[in-house]
BALOBA-1460 file (C-alpha; in Angstrom, 3 decimals):
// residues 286
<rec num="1" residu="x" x="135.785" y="305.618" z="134.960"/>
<rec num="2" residu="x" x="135.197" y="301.711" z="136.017"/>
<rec num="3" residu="x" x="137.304" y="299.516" z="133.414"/>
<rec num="4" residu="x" x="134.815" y="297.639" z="131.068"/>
<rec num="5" residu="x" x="134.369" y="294.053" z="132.344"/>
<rec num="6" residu="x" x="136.157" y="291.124" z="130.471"/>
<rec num="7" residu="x" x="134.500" y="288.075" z="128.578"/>
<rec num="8" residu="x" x="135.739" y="285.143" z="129.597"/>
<rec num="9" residu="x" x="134.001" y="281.748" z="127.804"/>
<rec num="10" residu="x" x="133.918" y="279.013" z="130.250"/>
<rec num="11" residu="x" x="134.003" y="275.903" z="128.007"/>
<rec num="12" residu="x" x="132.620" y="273.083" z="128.911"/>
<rec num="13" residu="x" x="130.301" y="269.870" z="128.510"/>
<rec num="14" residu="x" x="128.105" y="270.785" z="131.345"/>
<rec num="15" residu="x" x="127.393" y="273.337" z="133.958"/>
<rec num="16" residu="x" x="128.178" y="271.737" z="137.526"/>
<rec num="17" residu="x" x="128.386" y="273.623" z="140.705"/>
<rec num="18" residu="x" x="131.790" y="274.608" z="140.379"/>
<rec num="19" residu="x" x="130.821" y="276.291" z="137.047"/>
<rec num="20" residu="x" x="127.714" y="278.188" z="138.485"/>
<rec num="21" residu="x" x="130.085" y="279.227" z="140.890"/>
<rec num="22" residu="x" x="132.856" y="280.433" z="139.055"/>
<rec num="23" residu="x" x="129.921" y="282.562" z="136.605"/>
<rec num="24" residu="x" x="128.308" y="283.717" z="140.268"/>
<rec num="25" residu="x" x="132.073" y="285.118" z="141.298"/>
<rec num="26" residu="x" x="133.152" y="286.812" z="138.042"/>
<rec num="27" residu="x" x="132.054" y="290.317" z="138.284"/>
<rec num="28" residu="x" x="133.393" y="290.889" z="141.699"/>
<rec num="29" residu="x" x="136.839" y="290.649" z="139.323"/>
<rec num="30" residu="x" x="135.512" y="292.749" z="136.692"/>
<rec num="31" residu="x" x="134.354" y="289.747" z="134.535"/>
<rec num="32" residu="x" x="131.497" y="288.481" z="132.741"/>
<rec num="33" residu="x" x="131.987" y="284.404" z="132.378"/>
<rec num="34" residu="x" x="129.460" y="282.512" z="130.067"/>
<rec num="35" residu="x" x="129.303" y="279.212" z="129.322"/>
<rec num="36" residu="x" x="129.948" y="277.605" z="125.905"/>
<rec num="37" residu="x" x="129.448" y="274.178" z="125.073"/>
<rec num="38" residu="x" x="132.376" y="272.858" z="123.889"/>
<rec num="39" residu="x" x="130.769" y="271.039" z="121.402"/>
<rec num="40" residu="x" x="129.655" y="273.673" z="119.692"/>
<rec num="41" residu="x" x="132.578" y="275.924" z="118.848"/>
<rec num="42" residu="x" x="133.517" y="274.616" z="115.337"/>
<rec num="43" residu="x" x="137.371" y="275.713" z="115.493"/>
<rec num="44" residu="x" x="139.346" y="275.890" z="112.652"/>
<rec num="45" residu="x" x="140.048" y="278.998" z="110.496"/>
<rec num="46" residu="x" x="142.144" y="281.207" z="113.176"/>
<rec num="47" residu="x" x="139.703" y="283.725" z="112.784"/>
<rec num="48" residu="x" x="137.043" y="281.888" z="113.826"/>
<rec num="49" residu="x" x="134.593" y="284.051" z="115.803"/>
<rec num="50" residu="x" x="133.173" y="281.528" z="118.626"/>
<rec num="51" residu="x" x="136.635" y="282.513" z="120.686"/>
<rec num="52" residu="x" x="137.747" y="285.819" z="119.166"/>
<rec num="53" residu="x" x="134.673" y="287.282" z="120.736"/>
<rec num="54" residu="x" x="136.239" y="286.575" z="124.189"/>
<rec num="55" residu="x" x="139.280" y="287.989" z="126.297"/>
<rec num="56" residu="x" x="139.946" y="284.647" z="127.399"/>
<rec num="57" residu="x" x="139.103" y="280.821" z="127.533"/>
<rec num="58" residu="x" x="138.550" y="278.865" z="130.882"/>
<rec num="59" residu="x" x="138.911" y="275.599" z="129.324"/>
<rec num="60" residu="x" x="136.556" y="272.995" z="132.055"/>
<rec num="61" residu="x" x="135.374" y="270.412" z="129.607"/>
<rec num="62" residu="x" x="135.256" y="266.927" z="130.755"/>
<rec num="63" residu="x" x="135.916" y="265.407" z="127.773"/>
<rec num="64" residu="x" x="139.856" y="263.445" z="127.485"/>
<rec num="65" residu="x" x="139.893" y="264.199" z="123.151"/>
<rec num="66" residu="x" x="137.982" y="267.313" z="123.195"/>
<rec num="67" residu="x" x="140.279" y="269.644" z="125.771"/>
<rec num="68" residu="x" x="143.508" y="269.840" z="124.204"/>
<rec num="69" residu="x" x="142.356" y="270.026" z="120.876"/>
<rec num="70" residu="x" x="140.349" y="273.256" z="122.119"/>
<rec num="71" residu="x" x="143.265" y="274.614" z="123.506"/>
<rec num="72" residu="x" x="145.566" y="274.402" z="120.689"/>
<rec num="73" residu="x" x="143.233" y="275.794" z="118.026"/>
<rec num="74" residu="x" x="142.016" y="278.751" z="120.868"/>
<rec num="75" residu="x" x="145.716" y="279.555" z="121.378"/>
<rec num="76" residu="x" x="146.352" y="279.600" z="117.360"/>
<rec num="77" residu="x" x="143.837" y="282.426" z="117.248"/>
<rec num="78" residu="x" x="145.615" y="284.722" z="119.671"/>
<rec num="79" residu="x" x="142.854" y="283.921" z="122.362"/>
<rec num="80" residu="x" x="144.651" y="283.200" z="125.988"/>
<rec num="81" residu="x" x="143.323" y="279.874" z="127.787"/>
<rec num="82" residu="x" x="143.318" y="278.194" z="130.899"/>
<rec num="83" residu="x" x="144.730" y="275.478" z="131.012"/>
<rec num="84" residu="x" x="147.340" y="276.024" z="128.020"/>
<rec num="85" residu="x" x="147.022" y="273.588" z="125.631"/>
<rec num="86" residu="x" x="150.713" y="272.368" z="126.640"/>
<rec num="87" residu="x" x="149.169" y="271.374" z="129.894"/>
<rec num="88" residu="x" x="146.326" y="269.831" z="128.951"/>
<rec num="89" residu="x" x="148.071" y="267.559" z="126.417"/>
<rec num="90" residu="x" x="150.571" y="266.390" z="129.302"/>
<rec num="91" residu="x" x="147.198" y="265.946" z="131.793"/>
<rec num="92" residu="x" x="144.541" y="264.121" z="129.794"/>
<rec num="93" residu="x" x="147.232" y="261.328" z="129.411"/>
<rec num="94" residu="x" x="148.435" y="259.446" z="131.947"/>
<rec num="95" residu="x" x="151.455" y="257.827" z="130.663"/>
<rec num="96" residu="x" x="152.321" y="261.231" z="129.147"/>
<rec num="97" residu="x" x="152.216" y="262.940" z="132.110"/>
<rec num="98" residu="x" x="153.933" y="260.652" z="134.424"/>
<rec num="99" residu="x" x="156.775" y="260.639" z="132.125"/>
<rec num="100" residu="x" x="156.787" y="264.397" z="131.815"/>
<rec num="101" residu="x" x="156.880" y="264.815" z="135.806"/>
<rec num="102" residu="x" x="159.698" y="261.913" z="136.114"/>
<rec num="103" residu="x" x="162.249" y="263.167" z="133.620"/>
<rec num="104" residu="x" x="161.776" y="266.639" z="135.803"/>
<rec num="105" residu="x" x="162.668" y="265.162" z="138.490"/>
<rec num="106" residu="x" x="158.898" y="264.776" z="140.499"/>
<rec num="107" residu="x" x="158.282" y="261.541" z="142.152"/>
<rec num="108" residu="x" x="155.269" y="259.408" z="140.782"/>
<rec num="109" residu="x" x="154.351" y="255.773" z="141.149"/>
<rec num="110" residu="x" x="155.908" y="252.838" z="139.831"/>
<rec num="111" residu="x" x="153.619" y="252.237" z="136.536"/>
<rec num="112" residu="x" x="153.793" y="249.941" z="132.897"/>
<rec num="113" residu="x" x="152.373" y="251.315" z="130.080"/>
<rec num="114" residu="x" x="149.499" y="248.181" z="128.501"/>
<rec num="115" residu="x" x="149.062" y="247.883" z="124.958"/>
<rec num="116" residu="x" x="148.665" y="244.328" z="124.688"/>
<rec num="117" residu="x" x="147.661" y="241.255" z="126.343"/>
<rec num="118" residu="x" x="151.635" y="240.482" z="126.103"/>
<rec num="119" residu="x" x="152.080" y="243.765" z="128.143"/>
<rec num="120" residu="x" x="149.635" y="242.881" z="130.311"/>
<rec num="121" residu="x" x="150.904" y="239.509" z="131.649"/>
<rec num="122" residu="x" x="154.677" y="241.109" z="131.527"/>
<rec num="123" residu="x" x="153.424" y="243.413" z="134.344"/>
<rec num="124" residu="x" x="151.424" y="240.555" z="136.243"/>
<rec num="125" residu="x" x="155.258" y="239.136" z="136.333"/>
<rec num="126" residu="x" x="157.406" y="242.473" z="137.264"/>
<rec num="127" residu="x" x="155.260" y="244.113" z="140.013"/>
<rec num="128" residu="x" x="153.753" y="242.912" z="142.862"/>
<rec num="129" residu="x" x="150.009" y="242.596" z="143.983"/>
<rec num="130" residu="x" x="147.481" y="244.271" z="144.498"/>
<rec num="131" residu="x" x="147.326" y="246.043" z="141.317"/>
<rec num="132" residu="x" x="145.587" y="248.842" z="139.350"/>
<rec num="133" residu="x" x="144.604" y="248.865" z="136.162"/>
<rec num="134" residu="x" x="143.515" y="252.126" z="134.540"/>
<rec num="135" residu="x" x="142.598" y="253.296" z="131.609"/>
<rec num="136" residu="x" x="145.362" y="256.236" z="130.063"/>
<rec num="137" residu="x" x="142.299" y="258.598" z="129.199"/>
<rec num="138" residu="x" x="139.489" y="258.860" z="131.495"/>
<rec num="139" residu="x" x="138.697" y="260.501" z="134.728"/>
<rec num="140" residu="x" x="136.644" y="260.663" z="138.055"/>
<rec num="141" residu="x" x="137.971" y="257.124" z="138.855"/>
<rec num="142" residu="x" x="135.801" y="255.403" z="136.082"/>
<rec num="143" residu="x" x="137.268" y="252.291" z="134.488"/>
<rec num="144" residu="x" x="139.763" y="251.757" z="137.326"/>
<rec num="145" residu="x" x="140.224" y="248.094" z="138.938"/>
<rec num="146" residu="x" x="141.848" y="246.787" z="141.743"/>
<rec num="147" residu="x" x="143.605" y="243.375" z="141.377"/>
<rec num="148" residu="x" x="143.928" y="241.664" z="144.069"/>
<rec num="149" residu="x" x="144.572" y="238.229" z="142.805"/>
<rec num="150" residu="x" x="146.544" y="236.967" z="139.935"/>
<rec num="151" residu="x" x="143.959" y="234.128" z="138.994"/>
<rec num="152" residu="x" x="141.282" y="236.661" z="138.130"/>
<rec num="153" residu="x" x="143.696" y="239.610" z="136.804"/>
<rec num="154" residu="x" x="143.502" y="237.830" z="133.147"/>
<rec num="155" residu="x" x="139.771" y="237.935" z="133.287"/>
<rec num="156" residu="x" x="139.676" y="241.341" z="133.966"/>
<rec num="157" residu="x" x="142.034" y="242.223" z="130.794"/>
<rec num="158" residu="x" x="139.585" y="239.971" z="128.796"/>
<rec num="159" residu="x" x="136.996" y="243.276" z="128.904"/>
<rec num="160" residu="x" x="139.742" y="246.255" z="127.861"/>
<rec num="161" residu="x" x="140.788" y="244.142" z="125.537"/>
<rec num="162" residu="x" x="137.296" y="242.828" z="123.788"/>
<rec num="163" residu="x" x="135.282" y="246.302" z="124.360"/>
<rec num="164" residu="x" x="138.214" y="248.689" z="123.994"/>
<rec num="165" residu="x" x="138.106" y="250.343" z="121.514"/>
<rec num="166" residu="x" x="141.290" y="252.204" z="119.929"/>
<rec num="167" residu="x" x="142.754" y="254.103" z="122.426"/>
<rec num="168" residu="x" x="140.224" y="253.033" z="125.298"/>
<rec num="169" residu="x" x="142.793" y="249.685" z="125.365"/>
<rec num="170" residu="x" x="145.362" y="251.922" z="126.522"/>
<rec num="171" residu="x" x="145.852" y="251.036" z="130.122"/>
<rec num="172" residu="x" x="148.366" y="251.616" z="132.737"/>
<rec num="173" residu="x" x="149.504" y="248.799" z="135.954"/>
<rec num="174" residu="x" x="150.489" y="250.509" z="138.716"/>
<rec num="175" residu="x" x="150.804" y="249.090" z="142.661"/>
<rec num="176" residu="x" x="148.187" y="249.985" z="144.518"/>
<rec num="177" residu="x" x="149.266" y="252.701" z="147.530"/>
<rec num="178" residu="x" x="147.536" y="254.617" z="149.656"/>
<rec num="179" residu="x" x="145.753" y="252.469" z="151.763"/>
<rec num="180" residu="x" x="142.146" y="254.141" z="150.188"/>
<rec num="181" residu="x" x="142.999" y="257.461" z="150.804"/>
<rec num="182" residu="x" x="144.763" y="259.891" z="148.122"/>
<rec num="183" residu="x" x="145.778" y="264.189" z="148.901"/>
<rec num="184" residu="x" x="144.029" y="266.283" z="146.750"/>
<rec num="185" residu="x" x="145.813" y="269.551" z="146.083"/>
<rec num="186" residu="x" x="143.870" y="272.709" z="144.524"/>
<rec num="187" residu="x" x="146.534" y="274.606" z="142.719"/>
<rec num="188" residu="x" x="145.583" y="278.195" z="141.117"/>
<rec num="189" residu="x" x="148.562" y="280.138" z="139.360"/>
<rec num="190" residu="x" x="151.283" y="279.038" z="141.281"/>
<rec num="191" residu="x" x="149.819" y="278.381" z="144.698"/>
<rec num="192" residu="x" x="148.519" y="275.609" z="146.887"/>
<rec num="193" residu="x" x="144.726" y="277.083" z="147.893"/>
<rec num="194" residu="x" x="143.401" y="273.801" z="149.554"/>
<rec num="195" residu="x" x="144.339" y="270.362" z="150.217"/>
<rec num="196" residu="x" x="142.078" y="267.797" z="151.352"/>
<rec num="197" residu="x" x="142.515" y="263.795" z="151.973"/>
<rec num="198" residu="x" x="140.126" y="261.712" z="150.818"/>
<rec num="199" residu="x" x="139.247" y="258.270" z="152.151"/>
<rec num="200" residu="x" x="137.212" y="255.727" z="149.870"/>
<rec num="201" residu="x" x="133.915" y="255.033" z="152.081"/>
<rec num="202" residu="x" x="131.586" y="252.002" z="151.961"/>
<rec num="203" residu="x" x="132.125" y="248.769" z="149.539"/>
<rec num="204" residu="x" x="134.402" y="250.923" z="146.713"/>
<rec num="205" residu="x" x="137.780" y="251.105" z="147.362"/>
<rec num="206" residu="x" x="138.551" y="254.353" z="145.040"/>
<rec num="207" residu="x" x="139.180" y="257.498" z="146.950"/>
<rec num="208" residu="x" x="137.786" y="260.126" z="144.757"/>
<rec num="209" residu="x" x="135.871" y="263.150" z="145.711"/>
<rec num="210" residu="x" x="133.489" y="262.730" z="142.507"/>
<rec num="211" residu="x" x="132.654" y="259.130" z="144.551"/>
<rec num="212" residu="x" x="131.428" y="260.851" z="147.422"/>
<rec num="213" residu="x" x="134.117" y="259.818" z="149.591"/>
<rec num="214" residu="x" x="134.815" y="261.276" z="153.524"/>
<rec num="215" residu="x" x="137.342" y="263.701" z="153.261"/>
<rec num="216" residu="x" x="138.917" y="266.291" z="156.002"/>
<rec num="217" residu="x" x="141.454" y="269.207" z="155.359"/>
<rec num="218" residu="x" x="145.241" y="268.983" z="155.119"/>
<rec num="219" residu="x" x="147.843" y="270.810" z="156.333"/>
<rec num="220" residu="x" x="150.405" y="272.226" z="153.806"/>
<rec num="221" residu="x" x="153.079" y="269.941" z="154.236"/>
<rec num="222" residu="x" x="156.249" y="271.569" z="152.940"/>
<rec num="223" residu="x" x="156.886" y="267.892" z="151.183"/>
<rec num="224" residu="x" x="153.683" y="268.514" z="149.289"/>
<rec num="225" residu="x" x="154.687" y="272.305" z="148.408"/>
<rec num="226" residu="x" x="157.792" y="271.068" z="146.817"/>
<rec num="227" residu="x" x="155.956" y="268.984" z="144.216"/>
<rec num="228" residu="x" x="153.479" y="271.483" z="143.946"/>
<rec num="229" residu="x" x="156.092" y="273.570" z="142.809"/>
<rec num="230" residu="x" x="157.978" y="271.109" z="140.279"/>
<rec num="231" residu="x" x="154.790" y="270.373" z="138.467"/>
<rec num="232" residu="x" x="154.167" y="274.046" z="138.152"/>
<rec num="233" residu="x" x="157.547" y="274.706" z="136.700"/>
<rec num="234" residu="x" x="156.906" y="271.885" z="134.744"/>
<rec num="235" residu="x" x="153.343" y="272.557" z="133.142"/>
<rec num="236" residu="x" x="153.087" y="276.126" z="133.794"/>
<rec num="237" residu="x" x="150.668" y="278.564" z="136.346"/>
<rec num="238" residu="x" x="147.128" y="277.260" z="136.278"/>
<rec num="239" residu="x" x="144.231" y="275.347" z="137.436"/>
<rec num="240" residu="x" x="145.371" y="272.024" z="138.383"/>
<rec num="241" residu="x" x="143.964" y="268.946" z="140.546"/>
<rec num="242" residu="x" x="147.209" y="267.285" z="141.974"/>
<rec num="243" residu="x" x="146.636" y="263.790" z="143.423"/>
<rec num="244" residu="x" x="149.014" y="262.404" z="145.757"/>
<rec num="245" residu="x" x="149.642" y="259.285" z="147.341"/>
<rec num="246" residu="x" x="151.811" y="259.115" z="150.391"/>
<rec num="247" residu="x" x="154.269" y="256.280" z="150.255"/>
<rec num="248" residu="x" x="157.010" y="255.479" z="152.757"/>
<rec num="249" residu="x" x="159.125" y="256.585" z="150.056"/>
<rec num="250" residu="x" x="157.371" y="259.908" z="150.712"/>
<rec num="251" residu="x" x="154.827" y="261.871" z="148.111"/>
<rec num="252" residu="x" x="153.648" y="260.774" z="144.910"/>
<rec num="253" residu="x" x="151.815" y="262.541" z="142.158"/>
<rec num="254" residu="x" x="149.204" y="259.942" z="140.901"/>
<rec num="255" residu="x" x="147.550" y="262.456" z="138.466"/>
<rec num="256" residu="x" x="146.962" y="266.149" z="137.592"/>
<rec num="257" residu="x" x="143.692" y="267.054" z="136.606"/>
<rec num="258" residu="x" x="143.455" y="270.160" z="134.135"/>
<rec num="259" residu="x" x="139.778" y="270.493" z="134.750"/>
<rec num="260" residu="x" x="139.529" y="269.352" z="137.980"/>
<rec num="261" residu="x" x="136.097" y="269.800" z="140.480"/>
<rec num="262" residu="x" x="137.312" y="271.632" z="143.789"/>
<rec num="263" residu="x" x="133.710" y="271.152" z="145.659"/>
<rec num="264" residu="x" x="134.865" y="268.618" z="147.468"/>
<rec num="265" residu="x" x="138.443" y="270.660" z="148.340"/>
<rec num="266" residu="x" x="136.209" y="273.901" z="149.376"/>
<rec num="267" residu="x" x="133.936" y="271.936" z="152.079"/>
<rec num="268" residu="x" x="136.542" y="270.469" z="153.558"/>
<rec num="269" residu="x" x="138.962" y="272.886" z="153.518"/>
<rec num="270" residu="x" x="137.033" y="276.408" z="153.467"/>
<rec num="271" residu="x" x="139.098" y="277.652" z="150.822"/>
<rec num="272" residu="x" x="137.294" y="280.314" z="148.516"/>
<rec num="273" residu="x" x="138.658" y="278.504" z="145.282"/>
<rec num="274" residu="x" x="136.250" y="280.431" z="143.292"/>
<rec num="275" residu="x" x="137.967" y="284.020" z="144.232"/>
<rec num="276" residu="x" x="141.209" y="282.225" z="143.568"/>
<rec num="277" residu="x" x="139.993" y="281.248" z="139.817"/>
<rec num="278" residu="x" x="138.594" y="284.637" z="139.062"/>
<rec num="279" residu="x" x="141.432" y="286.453" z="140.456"/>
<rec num="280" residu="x" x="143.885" y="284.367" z="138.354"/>
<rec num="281" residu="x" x="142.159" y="285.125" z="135.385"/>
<rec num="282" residu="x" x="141.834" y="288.766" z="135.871"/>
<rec num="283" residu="x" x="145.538" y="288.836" z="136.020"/>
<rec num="284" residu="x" x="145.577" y="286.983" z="133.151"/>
<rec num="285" residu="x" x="143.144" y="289.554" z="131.042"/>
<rec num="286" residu="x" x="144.845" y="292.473" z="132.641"/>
């Protein structure tokens, strides 16, 4: 007798392509994935029905306030979810996370946390341009400048600091590396499935795959396996986004994304990171 399939709610804001995909793969694994919007699940009472009703939660919402509160409540009601809620609390901040990876002992970029205009101008002084500002919450490089001159930088601050709002003035200066490209690393469970470089292309400078940027495939450098492996002991198995920049000091992790799009990381690499998602969460369900 077959095993009856497993329901798996794939949360998110919106259905992309790697969504469609992940719902196209599922019963080859003995699952049935649907999509719920995750602003529609009215968590609360651990009982709540809108996630009892499923085996498991594959947590892909876009949203930096909605995730980890999704996660928590989910895991309160006995419901297993991808990305735990530890990890996605450590992710969707990135002054969180960098300290998180540093005190375990995995390299990431020089970086000043920005509260204040005071803050501000006290990094201007201690690191060296060009510069990056960017904004602790937020994703898919949006909100993220490049300073390249000191006689503009205060200009720049004047708009995170008059249409911030609460936590949107939360900003971290870091030195810009790289040299426009950045190593994106698909992680599923506790494996590297595809790494990719991408190169910013035309007149913006950011090298993100949600840009459009060129990109080409990667091979596994056993540099980059290492960190893979520290932030996996550190956050747990799962579905991570690594970003690296490569430094003459070596690898750097610039950010983990808990929700992270992999389109860009299957073209250029061939990977099947669909199977890979499915087959992770079958184990998980088993």
């Amino acid at each position: 007798m077959a095993e009856p399939s497993r329901s798996v709610a794939l949360v998110a804001d919106r259905i992309s392509w790697e969504e469609r995909e992940l719902i196209k793969i599922a019963p080859d694994f003995g699952l049935t994935v649907e999509w719920v919007n995750d602003e529609s699940l009215c968590l609360g009472h651990p009982d709540a029905p809108s996630v009892r009703d499923y085996d498991a939660l594959l947590l892909r919402s876009r949203s930096y306030t909605r995730g980890g509160l999704i996660a928590t409540l989910a895991e309160a009601a006995g419901v297993p979810v991808l990305n735990t809620a530890k990890a996605v609390h450590a992710c969707e901040n990135k002054a969180v996370l960098r300290t998180v990876l540093r005190t375990a002992g995995v390299p990431v970029p020089d970086y000043r946390l920005v509260l204040s205009r005071r803050d501000f101008e006290k990094s201007l002084e201690e690191l060296e341009l060009p510069l990056v500002l960017k904004p602790v919450y937020g994703g898919m490089g949006k909100r993220v400048t490049l300073l390249r001159h000191a006689d503009t930088a205060q200009s720049v601050y004047d708009y995170v600091e008059d249409l911030g709002h609460a936590f949107e003035q939360a900003c971290l200066v870091e030195p810009y590396l790289g040299g426009g490209t950045s190593v994106r690393c698909l992680v599923v469970g506790h494996e590297l499935v595809g790494a990719a470089e991408f190169a910013s292309g035309g007149t913006d400078w950011r090298n993100n795959a949600a840009l459009g940027n060129t990109s080409r495939a990667v091979a596994h450098d056993p540099d980059v396996l290492k960190i893979i492996d520290g932030v996996v002991a550190e956050l747990g198995p799962g579905i991570y986004g690594v970003d690296l920049f490569d430094t003459s000091d070596g690898y750097v992790v610039n950010e983990v994304n808990h929700a992270p799009a992999f389109r860009g990381v299957a073209s250029a690499t061939g990977a099947d990171i669909p199977s890979a998602v499915a087959r992770h969460i079958q184990e998980l369900v088993a």
